[in-house]
N, CA, C and O atoms as a DFTB+ gen file, in Angstrom:
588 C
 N C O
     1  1      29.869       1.067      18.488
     2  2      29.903       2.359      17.889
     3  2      29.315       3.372      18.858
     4  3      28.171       3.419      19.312
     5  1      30.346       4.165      19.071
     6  2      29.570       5.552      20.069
     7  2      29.340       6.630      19.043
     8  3      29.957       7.006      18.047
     9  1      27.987       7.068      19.779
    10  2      27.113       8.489      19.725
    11  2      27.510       9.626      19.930
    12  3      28.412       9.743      20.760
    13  1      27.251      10.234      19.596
    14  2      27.168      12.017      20.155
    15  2      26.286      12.119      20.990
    16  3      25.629      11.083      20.890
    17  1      25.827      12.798      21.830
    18  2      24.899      13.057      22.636
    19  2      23.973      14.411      22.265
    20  3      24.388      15.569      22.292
    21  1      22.950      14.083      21.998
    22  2      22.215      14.885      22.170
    23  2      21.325      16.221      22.930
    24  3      20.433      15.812      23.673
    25  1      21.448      17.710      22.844
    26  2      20.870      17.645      24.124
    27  2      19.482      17.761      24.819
    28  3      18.503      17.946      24.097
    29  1      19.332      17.671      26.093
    30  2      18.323      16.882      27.043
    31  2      17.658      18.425      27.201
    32  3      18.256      19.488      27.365
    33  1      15.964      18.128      27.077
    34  2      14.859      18.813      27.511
    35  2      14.299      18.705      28.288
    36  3      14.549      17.741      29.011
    37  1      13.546      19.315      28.533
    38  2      12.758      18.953      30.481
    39  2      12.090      17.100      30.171
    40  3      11.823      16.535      29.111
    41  1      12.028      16.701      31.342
    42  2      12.067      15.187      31.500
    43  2      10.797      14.446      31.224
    44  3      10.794      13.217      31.151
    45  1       9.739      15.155      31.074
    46  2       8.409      14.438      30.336
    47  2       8.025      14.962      29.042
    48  3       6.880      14.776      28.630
    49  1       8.938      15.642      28.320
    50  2       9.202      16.115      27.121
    51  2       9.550      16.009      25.938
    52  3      10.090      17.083      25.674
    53  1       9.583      15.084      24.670
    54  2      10.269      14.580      23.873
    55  2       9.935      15.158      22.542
    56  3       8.884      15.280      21.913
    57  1      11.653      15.593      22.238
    58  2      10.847      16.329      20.829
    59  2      11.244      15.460      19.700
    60  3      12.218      14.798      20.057
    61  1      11.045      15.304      19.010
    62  2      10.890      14.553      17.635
    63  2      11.346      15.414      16.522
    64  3      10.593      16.247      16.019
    65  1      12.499      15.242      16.148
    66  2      13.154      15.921      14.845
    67  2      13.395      14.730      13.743
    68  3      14.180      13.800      13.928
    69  1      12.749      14.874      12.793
    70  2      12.885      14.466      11.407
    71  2      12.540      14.609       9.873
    72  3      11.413      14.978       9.542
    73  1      13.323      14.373       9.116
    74  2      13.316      14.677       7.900
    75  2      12.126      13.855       7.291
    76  3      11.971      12.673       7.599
    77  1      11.052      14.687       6.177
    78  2      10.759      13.280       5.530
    79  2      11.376      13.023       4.163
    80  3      11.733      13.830       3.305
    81  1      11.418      11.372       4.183
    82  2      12.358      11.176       3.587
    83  2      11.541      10.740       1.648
    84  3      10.377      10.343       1.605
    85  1      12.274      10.890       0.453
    86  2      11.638      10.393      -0.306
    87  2      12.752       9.267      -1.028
    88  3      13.634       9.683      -1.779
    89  1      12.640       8.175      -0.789
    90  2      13.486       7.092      -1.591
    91  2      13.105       6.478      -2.678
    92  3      12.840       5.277      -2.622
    93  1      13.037       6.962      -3.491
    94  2      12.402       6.809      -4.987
    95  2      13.351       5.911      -5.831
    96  3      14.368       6.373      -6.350
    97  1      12.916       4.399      -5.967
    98  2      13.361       3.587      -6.359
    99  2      12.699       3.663      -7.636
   100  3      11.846       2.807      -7.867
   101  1      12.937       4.508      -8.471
   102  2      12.075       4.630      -9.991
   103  2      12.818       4.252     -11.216
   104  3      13.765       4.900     -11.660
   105  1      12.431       3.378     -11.637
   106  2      13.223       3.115     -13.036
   107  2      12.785       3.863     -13.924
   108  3      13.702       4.500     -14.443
   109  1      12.016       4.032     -14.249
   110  2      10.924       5.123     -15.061
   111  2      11.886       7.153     -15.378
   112  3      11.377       8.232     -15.073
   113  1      12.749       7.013     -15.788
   114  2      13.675       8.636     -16.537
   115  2      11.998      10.070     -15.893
   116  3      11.997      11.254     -15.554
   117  1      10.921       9.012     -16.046
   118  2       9.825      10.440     -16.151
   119  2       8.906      10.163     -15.028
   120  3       7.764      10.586     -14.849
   121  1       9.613       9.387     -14.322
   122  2       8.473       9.034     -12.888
   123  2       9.595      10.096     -11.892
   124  3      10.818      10.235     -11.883
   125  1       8.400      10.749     -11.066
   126  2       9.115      11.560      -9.726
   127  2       8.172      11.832      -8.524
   128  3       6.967      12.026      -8.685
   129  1       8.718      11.836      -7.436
   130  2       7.721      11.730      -6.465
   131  2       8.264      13.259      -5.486
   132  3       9.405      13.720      -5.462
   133  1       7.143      13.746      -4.815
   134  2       7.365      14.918      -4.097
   135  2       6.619      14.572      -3.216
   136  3       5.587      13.956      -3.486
   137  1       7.038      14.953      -1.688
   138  2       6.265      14.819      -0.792
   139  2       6.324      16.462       0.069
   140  3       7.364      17.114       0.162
   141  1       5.277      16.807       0.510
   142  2       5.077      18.430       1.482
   143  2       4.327      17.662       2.944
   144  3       3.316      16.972       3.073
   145  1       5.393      18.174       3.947
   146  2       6.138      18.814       4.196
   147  2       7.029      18.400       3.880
   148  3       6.777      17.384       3.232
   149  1       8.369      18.641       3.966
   150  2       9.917      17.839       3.928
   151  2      10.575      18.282       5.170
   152  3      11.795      18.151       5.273
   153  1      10.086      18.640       5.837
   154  2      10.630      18.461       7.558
   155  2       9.682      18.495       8.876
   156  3       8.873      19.421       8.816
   157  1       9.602      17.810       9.896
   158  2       8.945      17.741      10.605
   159  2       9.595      18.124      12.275
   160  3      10.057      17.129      12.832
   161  1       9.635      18.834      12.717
   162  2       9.621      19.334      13.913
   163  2       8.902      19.280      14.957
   164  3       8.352      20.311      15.344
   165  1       8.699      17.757      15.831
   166  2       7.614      17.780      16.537
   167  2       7.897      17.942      18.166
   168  3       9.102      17.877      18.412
   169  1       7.113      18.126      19.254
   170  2       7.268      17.553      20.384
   171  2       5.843      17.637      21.028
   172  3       4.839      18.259      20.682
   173  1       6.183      16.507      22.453
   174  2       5.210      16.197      22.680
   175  2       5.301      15.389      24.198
   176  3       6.429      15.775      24.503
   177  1       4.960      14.704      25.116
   178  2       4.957      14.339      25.946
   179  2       4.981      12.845      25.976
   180  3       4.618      12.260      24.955
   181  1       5.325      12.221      26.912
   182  2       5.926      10.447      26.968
   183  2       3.957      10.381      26.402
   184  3       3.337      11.442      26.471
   185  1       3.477       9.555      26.079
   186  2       2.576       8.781      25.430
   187  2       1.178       9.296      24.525
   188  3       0.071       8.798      24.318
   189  1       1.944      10.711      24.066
   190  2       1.093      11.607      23.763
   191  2       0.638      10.790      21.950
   192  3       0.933       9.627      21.674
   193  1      -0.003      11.627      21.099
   194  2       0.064      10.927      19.830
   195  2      -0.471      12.300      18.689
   196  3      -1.340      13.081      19.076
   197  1       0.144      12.442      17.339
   198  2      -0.674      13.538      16.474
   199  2      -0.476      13.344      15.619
   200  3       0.294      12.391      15.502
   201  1      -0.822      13.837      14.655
   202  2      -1.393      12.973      13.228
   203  2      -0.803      14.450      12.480
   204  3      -1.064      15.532      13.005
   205  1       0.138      14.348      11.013
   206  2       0.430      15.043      10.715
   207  2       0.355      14.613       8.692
   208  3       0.954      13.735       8.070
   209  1      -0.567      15.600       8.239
   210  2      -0.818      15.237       7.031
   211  2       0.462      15.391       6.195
   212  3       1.218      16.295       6.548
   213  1       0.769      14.740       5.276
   214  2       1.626      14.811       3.950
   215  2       1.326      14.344       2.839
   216  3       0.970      13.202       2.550
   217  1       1.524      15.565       1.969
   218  2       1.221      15.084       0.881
   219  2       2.111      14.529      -0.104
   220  3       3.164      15.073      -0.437
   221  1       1.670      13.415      -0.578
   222  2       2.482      12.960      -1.786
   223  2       2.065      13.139      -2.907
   224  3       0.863      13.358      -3.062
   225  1       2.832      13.102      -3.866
   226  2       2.300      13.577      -5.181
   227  2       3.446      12.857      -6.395
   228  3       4.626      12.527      -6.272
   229  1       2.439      12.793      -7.653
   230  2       3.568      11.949      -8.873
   231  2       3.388      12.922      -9.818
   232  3       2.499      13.141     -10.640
   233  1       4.619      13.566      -9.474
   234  2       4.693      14.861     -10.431
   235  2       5.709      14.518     -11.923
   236  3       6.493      15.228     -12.552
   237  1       5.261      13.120     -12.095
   238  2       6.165      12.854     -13.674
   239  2       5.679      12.466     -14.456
   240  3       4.603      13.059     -14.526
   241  1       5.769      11.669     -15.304
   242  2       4.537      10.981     -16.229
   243  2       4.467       9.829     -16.197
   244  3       4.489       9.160     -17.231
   245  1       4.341       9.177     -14.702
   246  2       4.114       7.925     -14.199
   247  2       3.468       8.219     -13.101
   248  3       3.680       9.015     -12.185
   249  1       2.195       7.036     -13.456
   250  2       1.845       6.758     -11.858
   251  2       2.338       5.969     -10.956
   252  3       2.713       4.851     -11.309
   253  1       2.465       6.430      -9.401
   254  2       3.623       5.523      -8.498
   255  2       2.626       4.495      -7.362
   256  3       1.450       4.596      -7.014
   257  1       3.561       3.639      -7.053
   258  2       3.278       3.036      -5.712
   259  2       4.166       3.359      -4.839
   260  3       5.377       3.142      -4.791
   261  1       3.143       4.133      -3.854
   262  2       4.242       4.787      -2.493
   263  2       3.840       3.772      -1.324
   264  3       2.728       3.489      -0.877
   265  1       4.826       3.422      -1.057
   266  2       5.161       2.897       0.299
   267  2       5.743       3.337       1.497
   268  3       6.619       4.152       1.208
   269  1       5.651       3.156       2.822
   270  2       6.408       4.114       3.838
   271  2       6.842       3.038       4.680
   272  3       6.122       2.065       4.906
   273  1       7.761       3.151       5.056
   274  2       8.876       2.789       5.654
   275  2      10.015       4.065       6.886
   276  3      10.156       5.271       6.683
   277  1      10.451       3.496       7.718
   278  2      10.849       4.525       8.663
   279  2      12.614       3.882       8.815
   280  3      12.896       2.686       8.738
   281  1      13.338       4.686       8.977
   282  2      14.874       4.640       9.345
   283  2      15.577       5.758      10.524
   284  3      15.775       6.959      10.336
   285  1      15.824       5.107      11.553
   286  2      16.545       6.321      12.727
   287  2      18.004       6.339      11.523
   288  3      18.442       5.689      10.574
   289  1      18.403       7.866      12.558
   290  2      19.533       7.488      12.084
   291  2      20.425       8.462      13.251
   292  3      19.930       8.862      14.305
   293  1      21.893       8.744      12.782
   294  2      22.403       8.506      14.539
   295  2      23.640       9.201      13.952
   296  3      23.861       9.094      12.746
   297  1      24.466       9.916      14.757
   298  2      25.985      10.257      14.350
   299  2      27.008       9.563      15.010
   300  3      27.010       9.224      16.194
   301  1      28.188       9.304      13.872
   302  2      29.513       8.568      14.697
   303  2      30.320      10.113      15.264
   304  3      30.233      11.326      15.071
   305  1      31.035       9.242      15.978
   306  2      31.705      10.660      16.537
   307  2      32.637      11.638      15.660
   308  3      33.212      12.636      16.094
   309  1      32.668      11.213      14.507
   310  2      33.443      12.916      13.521
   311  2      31.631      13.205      12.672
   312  3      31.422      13.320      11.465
   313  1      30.830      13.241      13.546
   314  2      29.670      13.651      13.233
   315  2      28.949      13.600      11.496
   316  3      28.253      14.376      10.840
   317  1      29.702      11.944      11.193
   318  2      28.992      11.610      10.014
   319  2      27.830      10.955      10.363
   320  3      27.605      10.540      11.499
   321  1      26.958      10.832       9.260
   322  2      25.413      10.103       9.584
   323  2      25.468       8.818       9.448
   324  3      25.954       8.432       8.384
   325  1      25.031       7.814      10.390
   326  2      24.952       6.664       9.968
   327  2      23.144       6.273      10.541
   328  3      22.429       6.590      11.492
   329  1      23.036       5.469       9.377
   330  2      21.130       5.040       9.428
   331  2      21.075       3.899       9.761
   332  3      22.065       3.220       9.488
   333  1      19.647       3.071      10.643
   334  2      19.155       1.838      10.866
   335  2      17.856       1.663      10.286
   336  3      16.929       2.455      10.454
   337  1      17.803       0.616       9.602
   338  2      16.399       0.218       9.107
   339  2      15.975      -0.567      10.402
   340  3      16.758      -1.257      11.055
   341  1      14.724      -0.394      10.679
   342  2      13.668      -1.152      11.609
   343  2      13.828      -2.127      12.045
   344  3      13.418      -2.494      13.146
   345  1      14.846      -3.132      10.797
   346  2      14.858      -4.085      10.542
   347  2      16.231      -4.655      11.120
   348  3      16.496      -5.853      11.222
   349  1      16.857      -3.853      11.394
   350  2      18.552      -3.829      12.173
   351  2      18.680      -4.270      13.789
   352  3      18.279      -3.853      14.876
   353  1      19.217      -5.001      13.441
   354  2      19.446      -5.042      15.310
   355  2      19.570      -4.353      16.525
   356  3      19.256      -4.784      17.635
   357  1      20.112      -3.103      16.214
   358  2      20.715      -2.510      16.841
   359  2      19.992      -0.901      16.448
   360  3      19.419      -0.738      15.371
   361  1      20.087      -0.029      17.248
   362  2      19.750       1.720      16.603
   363  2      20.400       2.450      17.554
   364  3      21.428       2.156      18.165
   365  1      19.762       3.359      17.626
   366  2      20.648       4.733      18.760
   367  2      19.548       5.181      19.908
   368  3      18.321       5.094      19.859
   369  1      20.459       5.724      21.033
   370  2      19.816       6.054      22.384
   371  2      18.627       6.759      21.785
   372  3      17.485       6.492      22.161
   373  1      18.915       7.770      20.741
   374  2      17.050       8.511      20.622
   375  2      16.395       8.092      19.429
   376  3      15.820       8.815      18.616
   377  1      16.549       6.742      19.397
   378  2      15.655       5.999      18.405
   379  2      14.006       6.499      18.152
   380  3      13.404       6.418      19.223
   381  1      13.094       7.007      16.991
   382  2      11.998       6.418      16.840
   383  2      11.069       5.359      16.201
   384  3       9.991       5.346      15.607
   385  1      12.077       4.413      16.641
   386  2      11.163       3.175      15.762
   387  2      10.215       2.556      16.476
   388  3      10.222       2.192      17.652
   389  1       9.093       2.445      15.329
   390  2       7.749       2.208      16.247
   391  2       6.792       3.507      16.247
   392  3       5.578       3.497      16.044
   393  1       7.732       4.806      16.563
   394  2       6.867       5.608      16.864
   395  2       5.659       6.120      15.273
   396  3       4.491       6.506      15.249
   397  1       6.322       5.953      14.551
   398  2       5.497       6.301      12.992
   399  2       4.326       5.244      12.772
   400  3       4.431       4.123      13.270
   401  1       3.530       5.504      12.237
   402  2       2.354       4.713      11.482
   403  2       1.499       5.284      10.532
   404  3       0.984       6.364      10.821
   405  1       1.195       4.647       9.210
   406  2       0.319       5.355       8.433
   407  2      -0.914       4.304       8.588
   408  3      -0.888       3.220       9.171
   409  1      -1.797       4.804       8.034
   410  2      -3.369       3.628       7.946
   411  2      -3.116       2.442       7.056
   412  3      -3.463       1.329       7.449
   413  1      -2.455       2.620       5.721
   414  2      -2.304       1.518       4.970
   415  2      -0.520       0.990       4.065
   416  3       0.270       1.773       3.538
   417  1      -0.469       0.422       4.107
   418  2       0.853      -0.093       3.295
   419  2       1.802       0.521       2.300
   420  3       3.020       0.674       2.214
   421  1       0.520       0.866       1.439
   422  2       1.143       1.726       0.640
   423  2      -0.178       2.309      -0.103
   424  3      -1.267       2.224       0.465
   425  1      -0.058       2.908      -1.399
   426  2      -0.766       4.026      -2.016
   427  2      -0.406       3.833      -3.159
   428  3       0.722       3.351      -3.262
   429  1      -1.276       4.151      -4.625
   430  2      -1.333       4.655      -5.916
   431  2      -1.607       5.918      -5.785
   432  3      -2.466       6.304      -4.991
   433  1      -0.829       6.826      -6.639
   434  2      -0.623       7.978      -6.667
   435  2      -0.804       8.473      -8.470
   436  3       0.123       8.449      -9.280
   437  1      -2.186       8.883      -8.757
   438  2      -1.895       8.437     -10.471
   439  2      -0.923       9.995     -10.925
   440  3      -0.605      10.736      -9.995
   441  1      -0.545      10.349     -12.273
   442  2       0.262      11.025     -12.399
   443  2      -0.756      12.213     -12.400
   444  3      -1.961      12.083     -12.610
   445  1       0.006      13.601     -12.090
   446  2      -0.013      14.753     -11.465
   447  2      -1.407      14.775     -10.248
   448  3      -2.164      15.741     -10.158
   449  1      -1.524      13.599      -9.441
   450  2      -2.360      13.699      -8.251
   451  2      -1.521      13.782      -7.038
   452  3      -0.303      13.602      -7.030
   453  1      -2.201      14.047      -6.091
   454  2      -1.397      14.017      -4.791
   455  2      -2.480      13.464      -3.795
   456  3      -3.579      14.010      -3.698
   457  1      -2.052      12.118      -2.897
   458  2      -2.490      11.887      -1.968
   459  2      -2.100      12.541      -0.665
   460  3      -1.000      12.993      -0.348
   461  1      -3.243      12.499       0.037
   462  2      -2.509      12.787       1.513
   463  2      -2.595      11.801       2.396
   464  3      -3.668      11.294       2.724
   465  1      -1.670      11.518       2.765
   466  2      -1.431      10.596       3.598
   467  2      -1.436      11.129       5.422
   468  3      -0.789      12.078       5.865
   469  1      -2.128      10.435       6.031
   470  2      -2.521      10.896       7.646
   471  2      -0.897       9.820       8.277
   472  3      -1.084       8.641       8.577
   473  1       0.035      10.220       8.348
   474  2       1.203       9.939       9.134
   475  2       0.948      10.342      10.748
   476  3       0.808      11.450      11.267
   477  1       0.944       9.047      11.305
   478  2       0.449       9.356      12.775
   479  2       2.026       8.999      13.851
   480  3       2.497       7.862      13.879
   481  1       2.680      10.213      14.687
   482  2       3.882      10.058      15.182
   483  2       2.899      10.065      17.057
   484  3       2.180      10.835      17.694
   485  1       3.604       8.462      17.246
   486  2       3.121       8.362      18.651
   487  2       4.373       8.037      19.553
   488  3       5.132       7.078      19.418
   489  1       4.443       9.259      20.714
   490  2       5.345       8.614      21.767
   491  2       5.219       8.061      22.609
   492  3       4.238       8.405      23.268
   493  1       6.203       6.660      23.286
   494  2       5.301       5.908      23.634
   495  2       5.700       6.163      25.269
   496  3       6.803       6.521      25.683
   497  1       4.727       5.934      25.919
   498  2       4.995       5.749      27.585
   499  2       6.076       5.691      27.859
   500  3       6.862       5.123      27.101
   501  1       6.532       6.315      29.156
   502  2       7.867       6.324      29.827
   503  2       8.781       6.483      28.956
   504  3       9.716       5.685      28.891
   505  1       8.660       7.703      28.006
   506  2       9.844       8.047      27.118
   507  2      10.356       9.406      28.049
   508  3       9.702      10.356      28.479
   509  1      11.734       9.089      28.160
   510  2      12.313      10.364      28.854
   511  2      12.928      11.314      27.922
   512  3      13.571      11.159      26.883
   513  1      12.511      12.439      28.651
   514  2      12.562      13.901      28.129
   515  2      13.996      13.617      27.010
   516  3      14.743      12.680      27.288
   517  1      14.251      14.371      25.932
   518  2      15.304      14.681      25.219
   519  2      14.831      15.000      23.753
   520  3      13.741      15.480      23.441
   521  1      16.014      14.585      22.783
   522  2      15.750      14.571      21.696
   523  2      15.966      13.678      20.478
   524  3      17.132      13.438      20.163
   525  1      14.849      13.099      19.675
   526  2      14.565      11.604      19.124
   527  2      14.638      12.289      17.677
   528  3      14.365      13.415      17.261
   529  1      15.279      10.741      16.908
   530  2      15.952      11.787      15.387
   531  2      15.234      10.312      14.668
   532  3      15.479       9.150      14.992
   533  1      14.265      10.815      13.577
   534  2      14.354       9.644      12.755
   535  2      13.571      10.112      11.448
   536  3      13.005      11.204      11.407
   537  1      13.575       9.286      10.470
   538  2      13.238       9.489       8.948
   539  2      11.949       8.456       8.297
   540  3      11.849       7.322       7.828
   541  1      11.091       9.598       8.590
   542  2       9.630       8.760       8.056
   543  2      10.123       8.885       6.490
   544  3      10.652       9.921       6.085
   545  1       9.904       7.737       5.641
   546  2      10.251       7.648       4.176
   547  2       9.265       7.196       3.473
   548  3       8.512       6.357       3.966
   549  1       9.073       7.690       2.121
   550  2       8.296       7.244       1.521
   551  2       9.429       6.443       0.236
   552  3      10.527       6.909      -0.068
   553  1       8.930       5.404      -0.251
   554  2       9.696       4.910      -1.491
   555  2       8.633       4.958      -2.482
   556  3       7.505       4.770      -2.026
   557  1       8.736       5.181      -3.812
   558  2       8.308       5.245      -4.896
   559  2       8.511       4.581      -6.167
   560  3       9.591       4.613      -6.757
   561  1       7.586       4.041      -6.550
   562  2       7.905       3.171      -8.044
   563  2       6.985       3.184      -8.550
   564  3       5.887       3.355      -8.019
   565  1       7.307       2.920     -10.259
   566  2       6.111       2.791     -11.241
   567  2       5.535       1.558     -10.421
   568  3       6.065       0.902      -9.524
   569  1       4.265       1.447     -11.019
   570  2       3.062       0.138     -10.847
   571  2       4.158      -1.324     -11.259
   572  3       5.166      -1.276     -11.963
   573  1       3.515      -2.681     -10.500
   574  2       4.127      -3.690     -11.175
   575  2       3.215      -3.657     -12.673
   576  3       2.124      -3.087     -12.687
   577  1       3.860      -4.426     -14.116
   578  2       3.302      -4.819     -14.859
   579  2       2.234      -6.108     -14.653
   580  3       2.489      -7.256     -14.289
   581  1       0.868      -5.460     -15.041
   582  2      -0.299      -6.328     -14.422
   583  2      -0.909      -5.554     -13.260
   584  3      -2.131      -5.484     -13.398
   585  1      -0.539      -5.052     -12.344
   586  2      -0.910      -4.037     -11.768
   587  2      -1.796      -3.368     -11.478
   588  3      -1.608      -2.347     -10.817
């Protein structure tokens, strides 16, 4: 599968464009999750690192378990979107996987609170200059029963 190409910024330069994402796997009609910011615009230099707060919040009448999880994602050439989980073999020339990290797994979020979560985007050494596309995500669900 071929790419589009992206275009190229000065050569020790890498900017970081991505959405954040909310994948709210909620069975719950009155569970909802919001996260601020909902876009991230970063750049930064091959092995630089910055920490960018977001808040999540359970703005329904459930409390959630947020989890984060990351997906590049990439265009075919009639410039539809196609996504890779982490977990895929394969991704695209301006992949950031790897580059995301939060401190813990996941989070309880009780209803109308908002955590903030410290989302840390690191680029790593000998990344050449251009532009890197990927989707920090949060997923959301009521508590397990027992919980």
């Amino acid at each position: 599968m071929r790419h589009r190409p992206l275009r190229t910024v000065a050569t020790s330069f890498a900017v970081v464009l991505c959405a954040l994402g909310v994948a709210p796997t909620l069975a719950a009609a009155d569970a909802k999750l919001q996260i601020s910011p909902t876009k991230l615009d970063l750049g930064g230099a091959a092995g630089s690192s910055q920490v960018v707060p977001v808040s999540v919040t359970s703005a329904g009448d459930t409390p959630l378990t947020v989890t984060f999880r990351h997906v590049d994602f990439g265009l075919r050439d009639d410039y539809s979107i196609v996504t890779y989980e982490d977990s895929a073999p394969e991704t695209t020339s301006f992949s950031t996987r790897r580059w995301f990290s939060v401190p813990k797994p996941s989070y309880t979020v009780g209803v109308g609170q908002t955590v903030q979560v410290p989302v840390t985007v690191t680029i790593p050494k000998n990344t050449p200059g251009g532009t890197y596309l990927g989707i920090p995500m949060f997923v959301g669900k009521p508590p397990s029963d027992g919980a």
